[in-house]
Every structure is written in C-alpha cells, then in structure tokens.
Chimera marker file (.cmm) of the C-alpha trace (Angstrom):
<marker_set name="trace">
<marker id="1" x="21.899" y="8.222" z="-42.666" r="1" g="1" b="0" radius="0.5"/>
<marker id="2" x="25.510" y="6.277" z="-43.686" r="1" g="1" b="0" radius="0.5"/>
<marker id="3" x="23.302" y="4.274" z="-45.656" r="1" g="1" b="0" radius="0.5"/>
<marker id="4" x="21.304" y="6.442" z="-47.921" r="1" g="1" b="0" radius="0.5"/>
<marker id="5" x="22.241" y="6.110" z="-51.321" r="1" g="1" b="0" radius="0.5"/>
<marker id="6" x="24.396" y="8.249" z="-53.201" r="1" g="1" b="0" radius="0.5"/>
<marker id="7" x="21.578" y="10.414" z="-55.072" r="1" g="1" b="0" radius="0.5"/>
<marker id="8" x="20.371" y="11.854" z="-51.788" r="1" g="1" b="0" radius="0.5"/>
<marker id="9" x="23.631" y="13.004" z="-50.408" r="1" g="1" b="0" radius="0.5"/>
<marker id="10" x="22.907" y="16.367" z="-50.693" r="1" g="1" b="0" radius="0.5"/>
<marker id="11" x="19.648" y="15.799" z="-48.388" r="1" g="1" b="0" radius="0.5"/>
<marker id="12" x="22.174" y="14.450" z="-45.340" r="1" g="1" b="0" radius="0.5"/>
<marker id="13" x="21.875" y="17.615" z="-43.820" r="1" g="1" b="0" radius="0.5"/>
<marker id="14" x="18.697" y="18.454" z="-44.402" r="1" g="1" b="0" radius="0.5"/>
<marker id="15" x="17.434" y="15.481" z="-42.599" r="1" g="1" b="0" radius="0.5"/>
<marker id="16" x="19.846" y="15.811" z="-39.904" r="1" g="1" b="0" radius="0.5"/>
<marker id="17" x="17.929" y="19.419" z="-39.101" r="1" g="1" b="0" radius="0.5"/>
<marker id="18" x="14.345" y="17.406" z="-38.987" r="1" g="1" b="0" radius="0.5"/>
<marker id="19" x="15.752" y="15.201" z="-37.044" r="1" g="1" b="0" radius="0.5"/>
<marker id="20" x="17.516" y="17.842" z="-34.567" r="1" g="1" b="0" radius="0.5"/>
<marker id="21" x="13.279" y="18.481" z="-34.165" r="1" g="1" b="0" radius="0.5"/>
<marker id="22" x="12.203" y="15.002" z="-33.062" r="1" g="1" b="0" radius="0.5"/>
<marker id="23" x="10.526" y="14.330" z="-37.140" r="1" g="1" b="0" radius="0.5"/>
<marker id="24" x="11.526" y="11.268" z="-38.656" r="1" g="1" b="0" radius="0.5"/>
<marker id="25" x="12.291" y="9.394" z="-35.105" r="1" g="1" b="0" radius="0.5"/>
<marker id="26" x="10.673" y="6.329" z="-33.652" r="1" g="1" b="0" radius="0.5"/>
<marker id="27" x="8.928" y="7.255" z="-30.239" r="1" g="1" b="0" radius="0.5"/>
<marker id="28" x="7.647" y="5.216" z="-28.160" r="1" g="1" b="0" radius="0.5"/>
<marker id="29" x="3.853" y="4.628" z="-27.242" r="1" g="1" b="0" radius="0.5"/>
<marker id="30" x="2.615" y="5.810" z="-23.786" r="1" g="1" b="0" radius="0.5"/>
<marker id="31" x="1.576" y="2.318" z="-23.576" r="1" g="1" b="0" radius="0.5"/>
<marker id="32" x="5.328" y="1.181" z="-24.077" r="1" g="1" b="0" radius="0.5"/>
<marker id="33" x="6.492" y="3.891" z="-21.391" r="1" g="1" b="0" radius="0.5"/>
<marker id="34" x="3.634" y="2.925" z="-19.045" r="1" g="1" b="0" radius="0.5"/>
<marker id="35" x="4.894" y="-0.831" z="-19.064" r="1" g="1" b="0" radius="0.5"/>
<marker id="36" x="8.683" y="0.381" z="-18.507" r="1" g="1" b="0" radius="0.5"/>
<marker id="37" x="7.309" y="2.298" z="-15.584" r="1" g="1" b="0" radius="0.5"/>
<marker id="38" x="5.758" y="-0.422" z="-13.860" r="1" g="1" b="0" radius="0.5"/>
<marker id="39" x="9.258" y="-2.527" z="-14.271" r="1" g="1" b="0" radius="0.5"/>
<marker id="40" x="10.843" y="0.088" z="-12.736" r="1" g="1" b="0" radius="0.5"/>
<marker id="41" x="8.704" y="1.111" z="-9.533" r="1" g="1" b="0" radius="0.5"/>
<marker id="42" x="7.709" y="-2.411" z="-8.563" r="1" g="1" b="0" radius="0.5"/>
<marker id="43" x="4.271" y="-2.220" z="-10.491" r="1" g="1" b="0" radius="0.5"/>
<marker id="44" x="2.985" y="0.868" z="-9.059" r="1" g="1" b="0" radius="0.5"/>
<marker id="45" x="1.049" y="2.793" z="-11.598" r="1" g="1" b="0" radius="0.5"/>
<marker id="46" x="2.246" y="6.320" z="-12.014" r="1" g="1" b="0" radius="0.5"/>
<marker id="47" x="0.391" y="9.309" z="-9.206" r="1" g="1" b="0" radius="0.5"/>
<marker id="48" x="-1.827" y="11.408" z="-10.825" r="1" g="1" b="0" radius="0.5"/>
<marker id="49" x="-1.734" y="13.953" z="-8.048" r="1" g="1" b="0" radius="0.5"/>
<marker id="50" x="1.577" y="14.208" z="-6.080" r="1" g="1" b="0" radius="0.5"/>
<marker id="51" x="1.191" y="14.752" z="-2.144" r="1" g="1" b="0" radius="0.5"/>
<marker id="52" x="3.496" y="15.771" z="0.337" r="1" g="1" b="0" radius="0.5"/>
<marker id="53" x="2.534" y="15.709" z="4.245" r="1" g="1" b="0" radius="0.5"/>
<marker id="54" x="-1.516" y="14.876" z="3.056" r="1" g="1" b="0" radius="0.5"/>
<marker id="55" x="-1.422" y="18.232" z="1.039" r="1" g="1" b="0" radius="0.5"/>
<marker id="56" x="-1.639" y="18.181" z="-2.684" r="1" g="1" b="0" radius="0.5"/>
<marker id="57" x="1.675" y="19.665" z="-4.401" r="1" g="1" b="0" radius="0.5"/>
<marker id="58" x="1.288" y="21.966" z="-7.545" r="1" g="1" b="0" radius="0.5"/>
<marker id="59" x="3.428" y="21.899" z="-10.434" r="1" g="1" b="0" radius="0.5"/>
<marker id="60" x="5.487" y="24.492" z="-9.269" r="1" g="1" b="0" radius="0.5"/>
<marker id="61" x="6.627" y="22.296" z="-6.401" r="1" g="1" b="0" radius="0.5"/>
<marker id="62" x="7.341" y="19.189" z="-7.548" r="1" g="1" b="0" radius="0.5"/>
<marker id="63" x="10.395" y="17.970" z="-8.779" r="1" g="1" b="0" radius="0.5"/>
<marker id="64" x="11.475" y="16.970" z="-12.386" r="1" g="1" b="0" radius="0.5"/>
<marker id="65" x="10.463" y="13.207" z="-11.560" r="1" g="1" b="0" radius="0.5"/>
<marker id="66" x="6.952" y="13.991" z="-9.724" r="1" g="1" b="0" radius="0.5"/>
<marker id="67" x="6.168" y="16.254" z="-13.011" r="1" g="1" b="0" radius="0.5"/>
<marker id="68" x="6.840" y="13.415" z="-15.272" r="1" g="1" b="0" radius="0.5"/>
<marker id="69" x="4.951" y="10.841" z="-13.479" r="1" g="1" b="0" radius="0.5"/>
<marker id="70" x="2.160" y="12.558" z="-13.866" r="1" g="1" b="0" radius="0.5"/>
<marker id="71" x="2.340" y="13.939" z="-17.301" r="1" g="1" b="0" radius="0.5"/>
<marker id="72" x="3.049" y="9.752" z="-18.078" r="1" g="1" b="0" radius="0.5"/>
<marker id="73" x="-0.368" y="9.351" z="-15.888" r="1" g="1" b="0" radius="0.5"/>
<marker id="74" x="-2.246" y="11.717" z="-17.698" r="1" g="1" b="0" radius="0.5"/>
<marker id="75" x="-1.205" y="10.470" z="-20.924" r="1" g="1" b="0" radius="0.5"/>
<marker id="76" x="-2.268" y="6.663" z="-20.050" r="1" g="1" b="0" radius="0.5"/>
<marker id="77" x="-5.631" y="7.987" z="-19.061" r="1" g="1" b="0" radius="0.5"/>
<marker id="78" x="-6.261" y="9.076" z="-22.536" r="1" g="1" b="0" radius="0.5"/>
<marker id="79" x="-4.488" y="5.922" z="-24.680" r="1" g="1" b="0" radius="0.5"/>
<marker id="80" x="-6.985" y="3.789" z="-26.596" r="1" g="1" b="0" radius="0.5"/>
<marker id="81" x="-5.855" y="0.873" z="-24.600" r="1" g="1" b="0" radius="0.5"/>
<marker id="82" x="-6.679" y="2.435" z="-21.421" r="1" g="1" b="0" radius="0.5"/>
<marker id="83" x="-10.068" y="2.599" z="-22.576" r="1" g="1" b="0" radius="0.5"/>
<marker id="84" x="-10.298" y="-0.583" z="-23.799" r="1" g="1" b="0" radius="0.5"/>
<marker id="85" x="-8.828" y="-2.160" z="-20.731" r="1" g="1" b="0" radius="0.5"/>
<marker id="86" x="-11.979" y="-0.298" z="-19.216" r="1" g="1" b="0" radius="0.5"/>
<marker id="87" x="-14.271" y="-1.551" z="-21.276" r="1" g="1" b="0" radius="0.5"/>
<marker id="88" x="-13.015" y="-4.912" z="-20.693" r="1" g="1" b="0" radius="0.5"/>
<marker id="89" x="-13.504" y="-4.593" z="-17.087" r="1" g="1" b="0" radius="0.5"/>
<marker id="90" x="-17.088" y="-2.629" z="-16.803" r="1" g="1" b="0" radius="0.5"/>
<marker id="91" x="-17.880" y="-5.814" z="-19.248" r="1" g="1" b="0" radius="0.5"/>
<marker id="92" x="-16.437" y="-8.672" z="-16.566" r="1" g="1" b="0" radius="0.5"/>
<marker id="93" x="-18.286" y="-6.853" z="-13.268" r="1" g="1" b="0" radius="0.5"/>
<marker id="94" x="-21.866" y="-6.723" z="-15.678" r="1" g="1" b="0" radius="0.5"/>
<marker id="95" x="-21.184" y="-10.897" z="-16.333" r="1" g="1" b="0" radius="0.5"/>
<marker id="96" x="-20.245" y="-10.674" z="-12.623" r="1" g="1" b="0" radius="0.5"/>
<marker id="97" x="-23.504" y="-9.000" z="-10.705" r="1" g="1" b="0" radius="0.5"/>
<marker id="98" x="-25.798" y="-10.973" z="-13.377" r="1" g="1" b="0" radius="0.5"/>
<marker id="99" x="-24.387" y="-14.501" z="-12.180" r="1" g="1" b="0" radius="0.5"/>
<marker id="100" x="-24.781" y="-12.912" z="-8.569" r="1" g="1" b="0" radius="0.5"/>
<marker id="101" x="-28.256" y="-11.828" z="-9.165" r="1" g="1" b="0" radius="0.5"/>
<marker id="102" x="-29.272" y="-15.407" z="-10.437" r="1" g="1" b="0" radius="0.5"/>
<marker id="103" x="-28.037" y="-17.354" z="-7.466" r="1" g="1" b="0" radius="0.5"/>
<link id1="1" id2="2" r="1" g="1" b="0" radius="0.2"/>
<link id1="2" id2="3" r="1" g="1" b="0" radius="0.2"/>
<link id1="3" id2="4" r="1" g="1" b="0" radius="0.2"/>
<link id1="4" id2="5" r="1" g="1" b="0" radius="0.2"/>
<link id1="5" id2="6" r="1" g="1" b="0" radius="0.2"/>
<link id1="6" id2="7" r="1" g="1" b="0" radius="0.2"/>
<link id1="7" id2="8" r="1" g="1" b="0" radius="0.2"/>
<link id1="8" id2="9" r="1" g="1" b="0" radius="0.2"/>
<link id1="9" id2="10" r="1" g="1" b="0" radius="0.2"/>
<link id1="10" id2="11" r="1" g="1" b="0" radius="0.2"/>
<link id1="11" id2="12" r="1" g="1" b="0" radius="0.2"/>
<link id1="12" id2="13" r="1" g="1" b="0" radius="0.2"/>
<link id1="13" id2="14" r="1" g="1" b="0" radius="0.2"/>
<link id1="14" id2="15" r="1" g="1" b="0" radius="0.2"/>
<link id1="15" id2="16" r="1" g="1" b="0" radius="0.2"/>
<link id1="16" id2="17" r="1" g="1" b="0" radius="0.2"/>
<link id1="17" id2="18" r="1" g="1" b="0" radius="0.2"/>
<link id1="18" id2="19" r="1" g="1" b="0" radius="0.2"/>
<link id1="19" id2="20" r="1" g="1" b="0" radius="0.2"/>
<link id1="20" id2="21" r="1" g="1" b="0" radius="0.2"/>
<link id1="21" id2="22" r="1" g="1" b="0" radius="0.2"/>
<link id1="22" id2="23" r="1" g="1" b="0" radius="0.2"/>
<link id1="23" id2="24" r="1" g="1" b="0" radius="0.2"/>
<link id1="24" id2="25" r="1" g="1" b="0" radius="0.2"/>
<link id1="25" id2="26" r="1" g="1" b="0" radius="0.2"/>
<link id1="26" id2="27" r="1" g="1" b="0" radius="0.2"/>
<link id1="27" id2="28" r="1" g="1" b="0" radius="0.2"/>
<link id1="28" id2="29" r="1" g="1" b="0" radius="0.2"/>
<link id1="29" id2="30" r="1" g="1" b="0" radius="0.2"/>
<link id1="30" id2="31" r="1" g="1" b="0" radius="0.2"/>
<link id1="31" id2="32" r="1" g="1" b="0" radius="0.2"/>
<link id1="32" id2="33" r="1" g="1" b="0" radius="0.2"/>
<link id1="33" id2="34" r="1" g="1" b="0" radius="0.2"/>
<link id1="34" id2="35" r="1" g="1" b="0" radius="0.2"/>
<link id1="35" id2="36" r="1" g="1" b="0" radius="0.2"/>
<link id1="36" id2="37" r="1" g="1" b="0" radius="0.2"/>
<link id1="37" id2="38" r="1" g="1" b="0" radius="0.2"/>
<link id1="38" id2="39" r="1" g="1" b="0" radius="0.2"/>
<link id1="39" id2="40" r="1" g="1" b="0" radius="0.2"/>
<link id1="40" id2="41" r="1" g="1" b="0" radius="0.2"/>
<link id1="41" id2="42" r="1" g="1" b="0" radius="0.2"/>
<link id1="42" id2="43" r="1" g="1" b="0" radius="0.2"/>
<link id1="43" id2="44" r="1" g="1" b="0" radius="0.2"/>
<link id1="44" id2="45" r="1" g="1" b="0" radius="0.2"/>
<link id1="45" id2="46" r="1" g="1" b="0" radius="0.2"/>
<link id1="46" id2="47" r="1" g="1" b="0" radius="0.2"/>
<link id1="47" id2="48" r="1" g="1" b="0" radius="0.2"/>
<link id1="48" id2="49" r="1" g="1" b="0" radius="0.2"/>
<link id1="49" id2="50" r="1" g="1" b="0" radius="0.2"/>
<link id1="50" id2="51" r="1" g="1" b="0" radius="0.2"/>
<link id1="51" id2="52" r="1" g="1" b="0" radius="0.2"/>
<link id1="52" id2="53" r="1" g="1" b="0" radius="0.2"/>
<link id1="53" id2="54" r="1" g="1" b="0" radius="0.2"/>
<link id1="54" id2="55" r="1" g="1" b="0" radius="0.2"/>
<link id1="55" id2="56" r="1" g="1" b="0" radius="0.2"/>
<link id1="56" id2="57" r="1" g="1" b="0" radius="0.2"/>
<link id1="57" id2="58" r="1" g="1" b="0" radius="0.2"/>
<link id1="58" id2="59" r="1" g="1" b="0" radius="0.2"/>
<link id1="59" id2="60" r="1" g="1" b="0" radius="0.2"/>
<link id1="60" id2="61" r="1" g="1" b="0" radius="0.2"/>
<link id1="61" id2="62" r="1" g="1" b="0" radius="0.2"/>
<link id1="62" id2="63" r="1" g="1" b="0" radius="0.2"/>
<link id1="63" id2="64" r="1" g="1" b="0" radius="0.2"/>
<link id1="64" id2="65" r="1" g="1" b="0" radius="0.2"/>
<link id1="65" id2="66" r="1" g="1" b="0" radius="0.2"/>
<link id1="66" id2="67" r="1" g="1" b="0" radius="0.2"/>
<link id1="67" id2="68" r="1" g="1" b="0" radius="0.2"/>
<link id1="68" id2="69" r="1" g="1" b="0" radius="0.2"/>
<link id1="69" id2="70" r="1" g="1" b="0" radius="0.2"/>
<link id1="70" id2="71" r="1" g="1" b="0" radius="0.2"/>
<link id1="71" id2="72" r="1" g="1" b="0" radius="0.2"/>
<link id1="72" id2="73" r="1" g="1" b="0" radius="0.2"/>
<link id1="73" id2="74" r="1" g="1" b="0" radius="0.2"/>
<link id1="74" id2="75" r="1" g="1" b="0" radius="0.2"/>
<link id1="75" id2="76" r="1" g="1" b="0" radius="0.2"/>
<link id1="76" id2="77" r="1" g="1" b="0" radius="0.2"/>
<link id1="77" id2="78" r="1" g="1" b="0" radius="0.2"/>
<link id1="78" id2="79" r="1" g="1" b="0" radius="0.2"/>
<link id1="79" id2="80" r="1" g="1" b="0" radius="0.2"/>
<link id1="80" id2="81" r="1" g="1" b="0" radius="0.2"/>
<link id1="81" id2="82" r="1" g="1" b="0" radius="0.2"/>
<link id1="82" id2="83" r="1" g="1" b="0" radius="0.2"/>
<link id1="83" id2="84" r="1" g="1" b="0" radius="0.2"/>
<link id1="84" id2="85" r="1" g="1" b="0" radius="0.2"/>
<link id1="85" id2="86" r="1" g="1" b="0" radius="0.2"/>
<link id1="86" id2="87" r="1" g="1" b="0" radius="0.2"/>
<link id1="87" id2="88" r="1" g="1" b="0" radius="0.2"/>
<link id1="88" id2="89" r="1" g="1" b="0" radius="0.2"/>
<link id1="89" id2="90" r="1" g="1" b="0" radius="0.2"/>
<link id1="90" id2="91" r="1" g="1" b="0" radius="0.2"/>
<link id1="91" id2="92" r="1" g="1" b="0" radius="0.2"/>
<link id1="92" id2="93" r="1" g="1" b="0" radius="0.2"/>
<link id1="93" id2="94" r="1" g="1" b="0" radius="0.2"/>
<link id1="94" id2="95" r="1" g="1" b="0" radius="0.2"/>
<link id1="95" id2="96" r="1" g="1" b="0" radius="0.2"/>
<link id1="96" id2="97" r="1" g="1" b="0" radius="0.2"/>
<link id1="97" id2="98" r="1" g="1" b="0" radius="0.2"/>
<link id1="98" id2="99" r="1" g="1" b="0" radius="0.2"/>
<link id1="99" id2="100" r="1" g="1" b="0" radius="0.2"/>
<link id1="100" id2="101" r="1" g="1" b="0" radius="0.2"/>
<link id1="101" id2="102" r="1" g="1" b="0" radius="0.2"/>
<link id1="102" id2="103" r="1" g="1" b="0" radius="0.2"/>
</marker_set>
C-alpha cells in the first residue's frame, strides 16, 4: 500500500476497508492447503467423517481442528484436480483389466 503512487493516496483507506473483508488478497488454492496438510500429518489425507469410540461425531461435537479437516476434505472433493486425478486413475485400471483380459 507504501508503494502506491501519490495520485491514489486518498484511496489508502479505502482499500485498507476491502481488504479488512478478505478482497484484494492472495488465497491459497485448496489444492495448495491440501498439499500443506499432507506435510503436516505424515501424508494422511484429511477425515471426511470424524469418529470417536466407532460412533460418528456431528459438527456440534467436534473440535475447531476436526471441523476444519473436514471442511479442507470436502473442499478437495470438489477441486478440478481432484477430478482429474480421478480421471487419471479410472483411465490406468481400464489399460489395466484390458492387458489382464488379453493374457
């Protein structure tokens, strides 16, 4: 904002507002969180449904963590690359069961 030249001045506060909101900020991609999950739980791929003692918890229940984890799941599940990924994969078992079915 230092750096803005002198005609827009005025704006500075104006912009810091929008920004007070999240506009105007880089965010990162759920595929960019996703991979910064993995490096920090050992490569385990976020829970979609949190259990406690074999019983499912509901949102209510679970902590601050839990509900993130699988708001971050949730999100993958829906990214493009998740679906490519998917694609990729329904692709490699097709090539797979044909070479199978030959032999």
């Amino acid at each position: 904002m230092d750096e803005l030249p002198e005609k827009y001045q005025e704006y500075k506060e104006h912009i810091a507002t929008l920004r007070s909101y999240g506009l105007g900020l880089e965010e990162k991609t759920t595929y960019e969180e996703l991979i910064e999950w993995l490096e920090t739980h050992e490569g385990r791929m976020p829970r979609g449904h949190i259990k406690r003692n074999g019983k499912k918890v509901n949102a209510a229940e679970m902590t601050k963590e839990e509900q993130d984890e699988r708001i971050l799941y949730q999100r993958w599940r829906k990214t493009p690359e998740r679906v490519a990924l998917e694609a990729c994969k329904r692709n490699i078992y097709r090539q797979i069961t044909r070479r199978i079915s030959r032999v």
